[in-house]
C-alpha positions in Angstrom: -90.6 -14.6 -9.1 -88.7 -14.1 -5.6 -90.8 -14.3 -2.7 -90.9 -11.7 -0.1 -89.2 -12.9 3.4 -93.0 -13.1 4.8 -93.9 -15.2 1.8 -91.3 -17.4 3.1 -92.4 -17.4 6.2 -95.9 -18.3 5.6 -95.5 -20.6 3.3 -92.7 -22.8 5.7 -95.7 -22.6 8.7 -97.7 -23.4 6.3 -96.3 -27.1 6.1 -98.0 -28.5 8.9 -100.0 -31.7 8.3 -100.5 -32.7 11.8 -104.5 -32.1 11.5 -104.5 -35.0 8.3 -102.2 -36.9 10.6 -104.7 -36.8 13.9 -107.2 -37.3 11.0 -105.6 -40.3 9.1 -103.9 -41.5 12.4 -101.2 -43.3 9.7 -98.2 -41.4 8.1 -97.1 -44.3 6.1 -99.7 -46.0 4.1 -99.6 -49.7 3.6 -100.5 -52.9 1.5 -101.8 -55.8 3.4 -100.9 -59.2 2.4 -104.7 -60.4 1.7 -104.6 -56.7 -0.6 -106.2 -54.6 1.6 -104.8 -50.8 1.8 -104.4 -49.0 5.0 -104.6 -45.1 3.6 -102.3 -42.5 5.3 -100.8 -39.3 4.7 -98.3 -40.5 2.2 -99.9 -42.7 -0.7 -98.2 -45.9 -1.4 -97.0 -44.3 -4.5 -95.1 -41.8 -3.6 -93.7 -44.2 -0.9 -92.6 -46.4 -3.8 -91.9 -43.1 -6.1 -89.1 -42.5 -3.1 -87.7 -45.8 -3.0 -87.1 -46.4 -6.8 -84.8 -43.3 -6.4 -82.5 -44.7 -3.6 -79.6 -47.0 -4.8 -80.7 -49.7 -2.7 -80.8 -53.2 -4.0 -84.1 -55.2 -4.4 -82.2 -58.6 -2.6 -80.8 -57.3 0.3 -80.7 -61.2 2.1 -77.6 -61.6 4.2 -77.4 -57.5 4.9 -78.4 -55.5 7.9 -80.8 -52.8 8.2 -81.1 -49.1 10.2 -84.3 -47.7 10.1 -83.5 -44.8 12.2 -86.9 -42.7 12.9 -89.0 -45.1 11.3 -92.5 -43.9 13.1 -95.0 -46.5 12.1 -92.2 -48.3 9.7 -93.1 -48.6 6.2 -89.5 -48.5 4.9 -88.4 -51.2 7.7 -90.9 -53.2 6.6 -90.2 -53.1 2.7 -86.4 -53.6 3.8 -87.4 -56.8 6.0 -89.4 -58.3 2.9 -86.5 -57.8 0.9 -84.7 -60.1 2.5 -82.8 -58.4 5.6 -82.4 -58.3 8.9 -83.7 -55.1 10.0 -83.7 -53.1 13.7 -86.0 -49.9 13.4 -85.4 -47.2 16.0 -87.3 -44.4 17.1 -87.6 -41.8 20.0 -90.5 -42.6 21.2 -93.1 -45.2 21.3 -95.7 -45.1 18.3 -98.2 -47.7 18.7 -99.2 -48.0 14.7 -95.6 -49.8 14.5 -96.4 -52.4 16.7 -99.9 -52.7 14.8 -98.5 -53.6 11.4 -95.8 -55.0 12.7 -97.8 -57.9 13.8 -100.4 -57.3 10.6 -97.2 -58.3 9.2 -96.0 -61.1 11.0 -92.9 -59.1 11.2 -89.5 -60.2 12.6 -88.5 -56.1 12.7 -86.4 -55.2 16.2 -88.0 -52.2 17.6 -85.8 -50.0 20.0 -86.6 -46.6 21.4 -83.7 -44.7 21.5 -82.3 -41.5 21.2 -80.2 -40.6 18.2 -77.6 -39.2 20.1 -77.1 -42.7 22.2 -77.1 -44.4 19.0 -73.1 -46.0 18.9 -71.9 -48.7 17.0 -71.0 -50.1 20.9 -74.5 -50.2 21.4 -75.9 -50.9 18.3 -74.0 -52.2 15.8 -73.0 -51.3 12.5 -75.1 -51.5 9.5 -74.8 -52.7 5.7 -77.5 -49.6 5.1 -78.8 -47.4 7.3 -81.6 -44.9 6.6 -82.3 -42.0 8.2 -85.2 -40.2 6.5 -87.4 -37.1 7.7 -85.1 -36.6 10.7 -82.3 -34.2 10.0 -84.5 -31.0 10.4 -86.3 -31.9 13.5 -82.5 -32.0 15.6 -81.0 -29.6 17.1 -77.4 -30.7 16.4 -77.3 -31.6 12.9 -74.1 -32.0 12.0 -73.4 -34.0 15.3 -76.4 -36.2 14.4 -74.9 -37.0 10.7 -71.4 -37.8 11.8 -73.5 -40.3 14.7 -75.5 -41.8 11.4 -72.0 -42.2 9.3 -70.8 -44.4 12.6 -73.5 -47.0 12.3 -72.8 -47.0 8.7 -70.4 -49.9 6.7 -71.7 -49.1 3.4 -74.4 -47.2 2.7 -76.8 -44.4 4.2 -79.8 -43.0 2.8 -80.3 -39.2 3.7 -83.9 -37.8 2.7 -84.4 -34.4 4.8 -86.7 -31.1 3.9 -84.6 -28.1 1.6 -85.3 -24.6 1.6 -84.8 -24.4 -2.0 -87.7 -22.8 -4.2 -88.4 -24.0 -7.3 -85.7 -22.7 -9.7 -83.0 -23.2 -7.0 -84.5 -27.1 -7.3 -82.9 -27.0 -10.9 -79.7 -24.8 -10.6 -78.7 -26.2 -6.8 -75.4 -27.3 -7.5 -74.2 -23.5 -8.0 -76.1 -22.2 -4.8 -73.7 -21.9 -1.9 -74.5 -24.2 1.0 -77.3 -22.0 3.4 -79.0 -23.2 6.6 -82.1 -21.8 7.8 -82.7 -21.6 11.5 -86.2 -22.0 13.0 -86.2 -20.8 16.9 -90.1 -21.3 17.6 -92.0 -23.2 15.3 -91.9 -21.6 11.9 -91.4 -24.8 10.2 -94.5 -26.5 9.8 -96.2 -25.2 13.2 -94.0 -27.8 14.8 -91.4 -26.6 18.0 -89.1 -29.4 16.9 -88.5 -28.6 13.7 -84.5 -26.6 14.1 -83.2 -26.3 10.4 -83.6 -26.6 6.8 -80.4 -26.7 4.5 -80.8 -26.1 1.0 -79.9 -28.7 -1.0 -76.1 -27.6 -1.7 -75.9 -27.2 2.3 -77.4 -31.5 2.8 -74.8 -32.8 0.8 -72.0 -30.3 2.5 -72.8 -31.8 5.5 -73.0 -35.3 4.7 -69.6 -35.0 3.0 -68.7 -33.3 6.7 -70.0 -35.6 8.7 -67.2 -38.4 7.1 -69.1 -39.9 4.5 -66.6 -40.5 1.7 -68.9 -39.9 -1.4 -72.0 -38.2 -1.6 -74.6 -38.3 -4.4 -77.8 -36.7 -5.4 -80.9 -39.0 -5.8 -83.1 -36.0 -6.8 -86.2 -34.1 -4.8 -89.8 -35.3 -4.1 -91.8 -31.9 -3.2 -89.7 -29.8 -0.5 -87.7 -33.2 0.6 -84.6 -34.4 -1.2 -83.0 -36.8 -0.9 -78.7 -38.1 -1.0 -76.6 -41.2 -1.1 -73.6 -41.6 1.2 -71.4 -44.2 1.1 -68.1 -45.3 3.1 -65.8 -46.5 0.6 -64.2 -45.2 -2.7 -65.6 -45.5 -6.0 -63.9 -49.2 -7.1 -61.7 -48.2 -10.1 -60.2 -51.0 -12.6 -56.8 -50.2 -12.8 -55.5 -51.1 -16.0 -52.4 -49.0 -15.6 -52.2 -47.6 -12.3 -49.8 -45.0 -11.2 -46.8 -45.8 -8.4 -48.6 -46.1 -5.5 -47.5 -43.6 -3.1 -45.0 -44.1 -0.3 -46.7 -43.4 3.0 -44.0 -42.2 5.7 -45.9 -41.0 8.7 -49.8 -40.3 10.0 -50.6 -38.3 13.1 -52.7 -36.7 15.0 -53.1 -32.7 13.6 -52.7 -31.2 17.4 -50.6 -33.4 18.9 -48.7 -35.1 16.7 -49.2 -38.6 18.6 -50.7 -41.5 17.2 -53.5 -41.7 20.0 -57.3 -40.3 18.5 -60.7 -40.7 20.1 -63.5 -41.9 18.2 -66.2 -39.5 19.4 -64.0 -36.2 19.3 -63.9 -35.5 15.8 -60.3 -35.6 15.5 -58.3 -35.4 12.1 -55.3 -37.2 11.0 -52.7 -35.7 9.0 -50.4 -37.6 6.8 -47.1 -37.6 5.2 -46.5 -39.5 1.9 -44.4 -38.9 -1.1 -45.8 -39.1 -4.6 -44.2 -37.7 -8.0 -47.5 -36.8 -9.3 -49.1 -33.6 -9.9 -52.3 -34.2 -7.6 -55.4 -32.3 -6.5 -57.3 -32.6 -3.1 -59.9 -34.5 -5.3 -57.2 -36.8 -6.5 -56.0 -38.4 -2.8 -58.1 -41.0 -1.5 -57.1 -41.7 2.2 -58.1 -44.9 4.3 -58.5 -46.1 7.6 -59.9 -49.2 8.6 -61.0 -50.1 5.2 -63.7 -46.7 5.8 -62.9 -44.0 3.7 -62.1 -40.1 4.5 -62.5 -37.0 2.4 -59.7 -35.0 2.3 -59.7 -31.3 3.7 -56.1 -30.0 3.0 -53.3 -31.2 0.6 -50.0 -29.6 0.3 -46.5 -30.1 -0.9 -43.2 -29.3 -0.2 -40.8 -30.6 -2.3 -41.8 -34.5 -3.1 -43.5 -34.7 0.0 -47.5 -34.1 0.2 -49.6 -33.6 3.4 -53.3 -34.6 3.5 -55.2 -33.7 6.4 -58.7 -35.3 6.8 -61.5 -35.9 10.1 -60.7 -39.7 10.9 -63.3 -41.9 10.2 -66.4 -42.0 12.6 -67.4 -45.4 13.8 -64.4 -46.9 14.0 -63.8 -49.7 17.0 -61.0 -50.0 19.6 -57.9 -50.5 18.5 -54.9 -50.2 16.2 -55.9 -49.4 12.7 -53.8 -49.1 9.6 -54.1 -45.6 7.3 -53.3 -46.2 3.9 -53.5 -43.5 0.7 -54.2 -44.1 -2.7 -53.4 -41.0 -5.2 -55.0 -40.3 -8.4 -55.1 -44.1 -9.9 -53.0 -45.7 -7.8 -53.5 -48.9 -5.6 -53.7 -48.3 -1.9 -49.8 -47.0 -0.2 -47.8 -48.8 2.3 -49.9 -48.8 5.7 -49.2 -46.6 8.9 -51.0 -47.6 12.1 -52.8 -45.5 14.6 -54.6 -46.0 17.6 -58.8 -45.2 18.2 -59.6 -45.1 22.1 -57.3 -47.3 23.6 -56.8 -47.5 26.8 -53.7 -45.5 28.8 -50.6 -47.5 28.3 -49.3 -49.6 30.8 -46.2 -51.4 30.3 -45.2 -54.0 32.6 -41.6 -53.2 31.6 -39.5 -51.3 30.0 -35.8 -51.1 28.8 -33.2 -49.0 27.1 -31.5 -51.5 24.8 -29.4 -48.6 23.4 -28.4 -44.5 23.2 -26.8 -42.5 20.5 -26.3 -38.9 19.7 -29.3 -37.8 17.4 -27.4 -36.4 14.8 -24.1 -38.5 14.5 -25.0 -41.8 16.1 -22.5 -42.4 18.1 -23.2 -44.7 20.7 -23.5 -43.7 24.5 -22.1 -40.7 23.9 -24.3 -37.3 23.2 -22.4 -34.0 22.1 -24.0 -30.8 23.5 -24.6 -28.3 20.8 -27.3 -25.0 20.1 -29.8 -27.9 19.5 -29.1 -31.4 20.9 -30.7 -34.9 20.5 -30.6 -38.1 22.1 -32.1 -41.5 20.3 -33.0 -44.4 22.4 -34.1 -47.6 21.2 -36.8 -48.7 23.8 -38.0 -52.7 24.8 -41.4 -52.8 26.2 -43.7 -49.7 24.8 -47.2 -50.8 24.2 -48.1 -50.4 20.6 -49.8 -47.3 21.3 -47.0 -45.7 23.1 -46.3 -42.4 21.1 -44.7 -38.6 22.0 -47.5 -37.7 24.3 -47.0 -40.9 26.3 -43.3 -41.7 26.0 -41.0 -39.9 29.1 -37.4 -39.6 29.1 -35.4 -38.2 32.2 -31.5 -37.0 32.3 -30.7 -37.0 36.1 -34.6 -36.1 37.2 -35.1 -34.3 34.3 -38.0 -34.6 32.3 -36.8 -34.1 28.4 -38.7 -33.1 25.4 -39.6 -36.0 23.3 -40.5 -35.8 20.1 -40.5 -38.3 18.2 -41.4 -41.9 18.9 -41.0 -44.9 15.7 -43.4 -47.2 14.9 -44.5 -50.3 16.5 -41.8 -52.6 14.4 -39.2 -55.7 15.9 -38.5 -55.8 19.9 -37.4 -52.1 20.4 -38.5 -48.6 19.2 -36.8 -45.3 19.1 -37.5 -42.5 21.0 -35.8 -39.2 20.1 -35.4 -36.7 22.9 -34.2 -32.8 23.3 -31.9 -32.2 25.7 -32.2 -28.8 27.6 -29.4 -26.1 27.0 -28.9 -26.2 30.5 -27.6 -29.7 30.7 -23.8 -29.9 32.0 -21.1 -32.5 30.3 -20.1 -35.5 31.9 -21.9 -39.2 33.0 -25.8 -38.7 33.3 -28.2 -41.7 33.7 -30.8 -41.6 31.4 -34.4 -43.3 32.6 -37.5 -43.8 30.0 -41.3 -44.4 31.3 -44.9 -45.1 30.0 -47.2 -44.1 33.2 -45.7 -45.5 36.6 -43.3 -47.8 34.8 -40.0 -46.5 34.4 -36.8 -48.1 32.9 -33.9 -49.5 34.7 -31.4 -46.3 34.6 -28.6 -46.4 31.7 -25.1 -44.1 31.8 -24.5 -41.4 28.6 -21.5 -39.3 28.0 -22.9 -36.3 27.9 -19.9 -34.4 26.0 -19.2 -30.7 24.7 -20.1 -30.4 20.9 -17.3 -28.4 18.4 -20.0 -25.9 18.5 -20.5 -25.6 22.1 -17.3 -25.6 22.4 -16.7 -22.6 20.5 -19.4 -20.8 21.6 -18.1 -21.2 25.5 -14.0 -20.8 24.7 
């Protein structure tokens, strides 16, 4: 039977167990090595209950270890005796931690830290991270998974509370994704509890965050609990498809190949394919991390997929590759993450050509008129945004800028309609550094020519 919206409310300020907490003083309860049991609010069993449910291996030597919000750390510690190396973080200072940590013997790294200062930079990334009982009490949720899937190589673990009642629990793969909001402290009698996604809404916002693949573990009272992982499923490919051929990824405003890490940024990509594919069926890369697609589309052979690039990737030039339907991985295309701005010690025009006929050093003026360049010198991240060309003073339009390849890279440029015929010097720069200046015929077009006879 539904509940009334007051029902609701009592029974969500209703979940406060801070009294058996003050009471037990443990949340966590634990096993001691000589078999003594230190009773808290959760029973071993349930503890162990939870765990059985998560894909995580039992030999975990060799693999690193995010406990993030680990309070008095009994899932840091099973991770440490199962072999890895394990950093446990919370926001503040809970002195039960340090209590079994040395009834332990432990060799657990304690930080107290913020989520939101949590960065690979800082930090590191991890083999598994988990991030359990947190979700709900932060005010930015969906900033605070994409911050998780960073510090993630592999796998995270995902266990938050979910508003769904108990005959949503067995149909919640048809509910649509709902977040309730809690302003005061109607959750639990606690001021820092925020939201509580159903459980349709957790996994919407893991996929969200960047994780590539996200799977349902199954519920333990009002908590459920998901699996995220980084990479695509590993297919045997027996007879694979033609791989498809990637010709171009940029970034969705701008059309550069610069992104920033932290920004949530997307990349959009160009690549041919004779299949008949669905967004389900195009499995982009970057970095080796995967990225769920948001938008496909076609025209003619040619397929865009747009997707939010990767969180937690490093500085640097990284290669984007797409694999579509059961294909092996495309040609790569490389971008650049947070690199610094460009500055090229030197730069030089090795050649100019009109843009539609190639014709060397000579450019014909029609209703739309190009000039290529091919460029010595651009940094590898150079791209549209960066790249300047000049006619006489003039600062041109560029738009288009190849790919880091040999010694020289073309830049494309559109000249303005109010350019004049005759013998303009041409100049290209990155920042402060401009070319030496080269001499182009600048010539009337049979179209212009028409047009002004």
């Amino acid at each position: 039977m539904k509940q009334s919206l007051a029902e609701i409310v009592a029974a969500r300020r209703a979940m406060d167990r801070s009294a058996e907490l003050a009471r037990k003083r443990w949340y966590h309860s634990f096993e001691l090595d000589d078999g003594r049991v230190i009773e808290g609010i959760v029973p071993l069993e349930e503890l162990r209950r939870r765990l059985s449910k998560m894909p995580i291996p039992a030999d975990l030597r060799g693999k690193r270890v995010l406990d993030i919000g680990a309070w008095d750390g009994w899932f840091s510690f099973e991770m440490e005796r199962r072999g890895a190396e394990v950093v446990a973080v919370d926001c503040i200072d809970v002195p039960r931690f340090h209590e079994m940590h040395r009834l332990h013997h432990s060799k657990v790294e304690h930080r107290i830290m913020d989520l939101y200062d949590l960065s690979p930079r800082v930090i590191g990334q991890f083999d598994c991270v988990l991030f359990l009982g947190v979700l709900y009490h932060l005010r930015h949720p969906l900033l605070a998974l994409e911050k998780v899937c960073s510090l993630s190589r592999e796998l995270t673990i995902v266990d938050s509370f979910v508003t769904d009642d108990d005959e949503e629990m067995h149909d919640w793969a048809r509910q649509f994704p709902r977040l309730e909001f809690y302003e005061h402290d109607e959750l639990g009698g606690q001021f820092d509890n925020w939201f509580g996604p159903n459980i349709s809404c957790l996994l919407a916002l893991c996929r969200s965050a960047g994780f590539a693949r996200v799977t349902f573990c199954g519920t333990n009272g009002k908590s459920a609990c998901v699996a995220c992982y980084r990479q695509w499923e590993v297919k045997s490919l027996t007879a694979p498809d033609p791989a498809p051929v990637l010709t171009s990824a940029f970034h969705s405003r701008n059309y550069g190949i610069n992104f920033r890490a932290d920004a949530g940024e997307y990349v959009a990509c160009w690549f041919e394919s004779g299949q008949a594919l669905t967004v389900d069926e195009v499995f982009p890369e970057v970095a080796g991390f995967a990225a769920p697609p948001v938008y496909l589309g076609k025209n003619g052979q040619r397929w865009q997929v747009n997707f939010m690039l990767p969180p937690g990737l490093m500085p640097g030039m990284h290669a984007v590759t797409i694999r579509a339907g059961n294909s092996h991985r495309s040609n790569p295309f490389r971008i650049a993450v947070d690199f610094s701005a460009p500055k090229p010690d030197r730069l030089e025009i090795a050649g100019v050509y009109d843009g539609f006929t190639y014709k060397p050093n000579c450019v014909e003026l029609r209703e739309v008129s190009y000039l290529s360049c091919w460029v010595k010198g651009l940094p590898a991240n150079a791209d549209r945004n960066s790249v300047m060309a000049f006619i006489d003073g003039t600062r041109l339009d560029v738009d288009f800028v190849s790919v880091e390849e040999a010694d020289s890279r073309q830049v494309n440029a559109r000249l303005p309609a109010a350019v004049a015929p005759g013998i303009r010097s041409l100049t290209v720069g990155v920042g402060e550094t401009l070319s030496a200046p080269v001499s182009v015929h600048i010539a009337l077009g049979g179209q212009r020519r028409r047009i002004m006879s």
